[in-house]
C-alpha positions as CSV (number, residue, x, y, z in Angstrom):
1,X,-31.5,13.6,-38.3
2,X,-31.5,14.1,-34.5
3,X,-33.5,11.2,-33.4
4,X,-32.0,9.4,-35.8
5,X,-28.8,10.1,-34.5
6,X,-30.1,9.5,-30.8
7,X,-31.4,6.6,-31.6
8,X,-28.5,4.8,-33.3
9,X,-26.2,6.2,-30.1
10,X,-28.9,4.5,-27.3
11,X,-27.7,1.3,-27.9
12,X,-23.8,1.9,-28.1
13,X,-24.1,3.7,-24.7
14,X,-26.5,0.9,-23.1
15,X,-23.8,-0.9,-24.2
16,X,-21.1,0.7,-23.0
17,X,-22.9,0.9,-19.4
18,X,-23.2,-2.3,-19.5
19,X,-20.1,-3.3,-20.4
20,X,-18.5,-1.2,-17.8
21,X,-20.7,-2.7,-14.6
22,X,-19.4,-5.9,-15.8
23,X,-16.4,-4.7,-15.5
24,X,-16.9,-3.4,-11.9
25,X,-18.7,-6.7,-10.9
26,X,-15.2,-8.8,-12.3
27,X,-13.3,-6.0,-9.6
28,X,-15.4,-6.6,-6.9
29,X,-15.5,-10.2,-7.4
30,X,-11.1,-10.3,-7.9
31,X,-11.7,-8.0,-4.1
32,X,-13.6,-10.6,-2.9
33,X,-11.4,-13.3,-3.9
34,X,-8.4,-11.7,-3.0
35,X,-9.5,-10.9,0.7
36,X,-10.6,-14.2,1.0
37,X,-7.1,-15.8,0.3
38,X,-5.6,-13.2,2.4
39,X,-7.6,-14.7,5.3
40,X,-6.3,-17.5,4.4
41,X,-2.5,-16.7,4.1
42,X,-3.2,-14.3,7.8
43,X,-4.4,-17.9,9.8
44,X,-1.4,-19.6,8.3
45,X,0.5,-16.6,9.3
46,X,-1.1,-16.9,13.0
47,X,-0.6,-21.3,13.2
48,X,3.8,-20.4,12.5
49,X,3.5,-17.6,14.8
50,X,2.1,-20.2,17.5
51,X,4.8,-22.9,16.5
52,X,7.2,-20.4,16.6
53,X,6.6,-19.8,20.4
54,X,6.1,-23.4,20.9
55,X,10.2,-23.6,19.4
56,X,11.2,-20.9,21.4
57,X,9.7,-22.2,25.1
58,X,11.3,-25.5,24.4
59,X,14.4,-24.2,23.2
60,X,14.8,-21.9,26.7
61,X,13.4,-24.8,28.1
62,X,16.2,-27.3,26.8
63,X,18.9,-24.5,27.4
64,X,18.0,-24.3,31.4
65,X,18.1,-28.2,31.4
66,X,21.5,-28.0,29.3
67,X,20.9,-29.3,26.6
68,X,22.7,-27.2,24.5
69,X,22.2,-28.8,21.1
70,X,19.2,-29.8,21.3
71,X,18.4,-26.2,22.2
72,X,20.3,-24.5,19.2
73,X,18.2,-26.5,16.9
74,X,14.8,-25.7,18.0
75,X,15.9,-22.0,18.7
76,X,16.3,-22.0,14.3
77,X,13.3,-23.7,14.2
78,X,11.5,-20.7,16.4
79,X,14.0,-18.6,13.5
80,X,12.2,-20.3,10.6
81,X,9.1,-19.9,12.0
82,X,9.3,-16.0,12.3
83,X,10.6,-15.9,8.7
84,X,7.2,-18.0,7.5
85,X,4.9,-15.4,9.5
86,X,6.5,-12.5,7.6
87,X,6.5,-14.4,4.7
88,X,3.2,-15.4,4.5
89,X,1.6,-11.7,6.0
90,X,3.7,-9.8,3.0
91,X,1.8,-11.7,1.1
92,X,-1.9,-11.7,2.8
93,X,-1.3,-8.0,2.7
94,X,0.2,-7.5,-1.2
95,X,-2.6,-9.5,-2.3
96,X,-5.2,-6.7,-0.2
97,X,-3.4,-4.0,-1.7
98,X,-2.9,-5.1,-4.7
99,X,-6.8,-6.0,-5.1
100,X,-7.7,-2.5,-3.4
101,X,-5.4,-0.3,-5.8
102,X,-5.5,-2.3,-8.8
103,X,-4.3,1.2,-10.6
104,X,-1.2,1.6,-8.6
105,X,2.2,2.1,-9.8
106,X,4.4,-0.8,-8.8
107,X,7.7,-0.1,-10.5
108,X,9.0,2.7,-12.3
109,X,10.5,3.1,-15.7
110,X,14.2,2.5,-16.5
111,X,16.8,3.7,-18.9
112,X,18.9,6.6,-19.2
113,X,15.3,8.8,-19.7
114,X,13.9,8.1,-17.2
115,X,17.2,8.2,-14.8
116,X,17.6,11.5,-16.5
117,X,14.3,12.9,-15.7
118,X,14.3,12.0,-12.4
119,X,18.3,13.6,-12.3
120,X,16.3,17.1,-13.4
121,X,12.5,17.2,-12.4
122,X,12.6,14.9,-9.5
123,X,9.9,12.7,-11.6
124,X,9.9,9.1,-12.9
125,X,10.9,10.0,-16.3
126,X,10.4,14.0,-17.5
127,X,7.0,15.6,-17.4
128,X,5.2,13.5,-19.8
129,X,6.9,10.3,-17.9
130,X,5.6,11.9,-15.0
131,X,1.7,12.6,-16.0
132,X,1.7,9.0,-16.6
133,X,2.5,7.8,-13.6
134,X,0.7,9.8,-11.7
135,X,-3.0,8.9,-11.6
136,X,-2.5,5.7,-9.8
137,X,-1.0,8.1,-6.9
138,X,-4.4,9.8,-6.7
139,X,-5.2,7.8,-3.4
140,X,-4.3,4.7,-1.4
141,X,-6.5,2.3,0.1
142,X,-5.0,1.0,3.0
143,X,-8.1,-1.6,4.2
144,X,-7.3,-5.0,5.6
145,X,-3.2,-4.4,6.7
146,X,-1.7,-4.7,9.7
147,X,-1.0,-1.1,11.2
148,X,3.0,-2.1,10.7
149,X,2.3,-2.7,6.6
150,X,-0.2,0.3,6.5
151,X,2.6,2.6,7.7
152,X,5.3,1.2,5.4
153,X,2.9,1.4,2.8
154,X,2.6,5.1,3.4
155,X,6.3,5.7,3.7
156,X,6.9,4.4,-0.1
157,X,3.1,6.1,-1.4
158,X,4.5,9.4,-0.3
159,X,7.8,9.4,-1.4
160,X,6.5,8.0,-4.6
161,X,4.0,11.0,-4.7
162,X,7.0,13.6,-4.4
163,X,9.4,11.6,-6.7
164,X,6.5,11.7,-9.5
165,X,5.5,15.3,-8.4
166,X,2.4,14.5,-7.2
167,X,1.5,17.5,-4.8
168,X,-1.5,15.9,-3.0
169,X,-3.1,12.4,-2.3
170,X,-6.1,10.7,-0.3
171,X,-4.9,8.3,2.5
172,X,-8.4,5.8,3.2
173,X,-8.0,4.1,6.1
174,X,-11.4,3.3,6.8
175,X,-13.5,4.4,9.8
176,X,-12.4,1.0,11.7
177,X,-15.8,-0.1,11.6
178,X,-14.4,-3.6,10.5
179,X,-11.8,-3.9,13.4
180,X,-12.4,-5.9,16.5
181,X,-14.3,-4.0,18.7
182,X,-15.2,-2.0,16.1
183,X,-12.3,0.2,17.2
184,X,-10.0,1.7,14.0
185,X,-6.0,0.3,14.5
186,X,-4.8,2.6,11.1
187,X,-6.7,5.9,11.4
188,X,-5.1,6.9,14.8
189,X,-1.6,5.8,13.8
190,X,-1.6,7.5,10.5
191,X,-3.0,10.3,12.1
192,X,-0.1,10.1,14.7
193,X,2.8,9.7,11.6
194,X,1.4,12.3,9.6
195,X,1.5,14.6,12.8
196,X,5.1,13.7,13.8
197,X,6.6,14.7,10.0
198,X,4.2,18.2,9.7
199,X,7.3,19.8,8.2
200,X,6.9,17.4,5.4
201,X,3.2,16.7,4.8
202,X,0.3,18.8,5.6
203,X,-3.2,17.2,6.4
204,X,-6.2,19.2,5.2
205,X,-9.5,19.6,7.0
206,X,-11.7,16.3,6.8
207,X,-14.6,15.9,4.7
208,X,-14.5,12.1,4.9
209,X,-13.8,10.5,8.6
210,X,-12.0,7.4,6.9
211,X,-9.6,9.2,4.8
212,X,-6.9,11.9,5.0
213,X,-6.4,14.2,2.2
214,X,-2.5,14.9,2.4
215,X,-0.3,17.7,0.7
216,X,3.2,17.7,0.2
217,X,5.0,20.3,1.9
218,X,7.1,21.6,-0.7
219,X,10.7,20.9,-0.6
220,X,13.0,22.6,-3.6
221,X,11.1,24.5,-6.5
222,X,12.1,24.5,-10.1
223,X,14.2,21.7,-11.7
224,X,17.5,19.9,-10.8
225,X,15.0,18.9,-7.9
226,X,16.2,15.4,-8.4
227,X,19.6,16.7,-7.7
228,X,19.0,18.2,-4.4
229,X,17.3,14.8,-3.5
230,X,20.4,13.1,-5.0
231,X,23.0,14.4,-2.5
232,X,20.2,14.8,0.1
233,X,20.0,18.5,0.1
């Protein structure tokens, strides 16, 4: 009955494996795609930021010669054109995130539950609400942004980590191996952040030089948690 019963298994597992490599070469092919459209949206980004100085030097330009209209109107254009850079890196770098953490929570719950749990445990929704939510806030891969996005990203991951009681997360910021020059842009300046707010977060001792593994200082024990963070005690 054994090999019987390891030989009717074999297949359901081969299959399984199978199934499951598939799976990872549909991730790595939606990565792929993703950074690839990023690139794209990041050169658009670059072509307004260059038409936006082109607006602004013949807006100063016009001013000097007194042409005051004339000025006004391609001052808003220069104005437009800063709005289309930031709208077009948000989203080269949601579509990088988004590819990177595909598991990440984006919003949270609603209802009187879940506004009730966070009220007493500081969570997204009580414990079990909270366990749910959590696994996504394991770690955050912060490859391909900007050191500006990279930083805000971190800002929200860790205040979503203590909201959902997530005590401690991986940062991966990559060894900068990638970067012009090969010099990293996002190790040193999460490095820097993380140092400036040590009353908050605590790094631990590497074991990986393109990641940080972070722990959350702890900030009010037991519950009404949330109601210390309400009234910002």
């Amino acid at each position: 009955m054994g090999q019987l019963s390891s030989t009717l298994q074999a297949p359901q597992l081969e299959s399984e494996l199978r199934a499951e490599l598939r799976a990872a070469d549909v991730r790595a092919a939606d990565v792929r795609a993703a950074e690839l459209r990023a690139a794209e949206f990041r050169a658009a980004a670059i072509a307004a930021g260059a038409l936006r100085r082109k607006y602004s030097e013949e807006s100063q330009a016009a001013w000097r010669s007194n042409r005051k209209a004339e000025a006004k109107v391609l001052s808003d254009r220069s104005k437009e054109a800063w709005l289309e850079v930031e709208r077009l890196n948000a989203l080269a770098a949601e579509l990088i995130f988004t590819s990177l953490n595909p598991e990440y929570p984006v919003h949270g719950g609603g209802g009187s539950a879940t506004w009730i749990g966070w009220l007493f445990w500081g969570g997204a929704g009580g414990e079990q609400e909270r366990e749910k939510g959590t696994a996504g806030l394991a770690n955050i891969d912060l490859h391909g942004l900007y050191v500006s996005e990279a930083i805000e990203r971190i800002n929200r991951h860790l205040e979503k980590c203590r909201d959902a009681g997530v005590e401690r997360t991986t940062i991966i910021t990559g060894r900068g191996l990638h970067s012009q020059g090969g010099v990293a842009k996002i190790k040193p300046e999460v490095e820097r952040w993380l140092q400036e707010r040590v009353a908050k977060y605590r790094v631990l001792p590497k074991d990986n030089e393109g990641a940080f593994t972070v722990e959350l200082v702890s900030e009010q024990k037991g519950g009404f948690r949330g109601v210390w963070r309400l009234f910002g005690w």
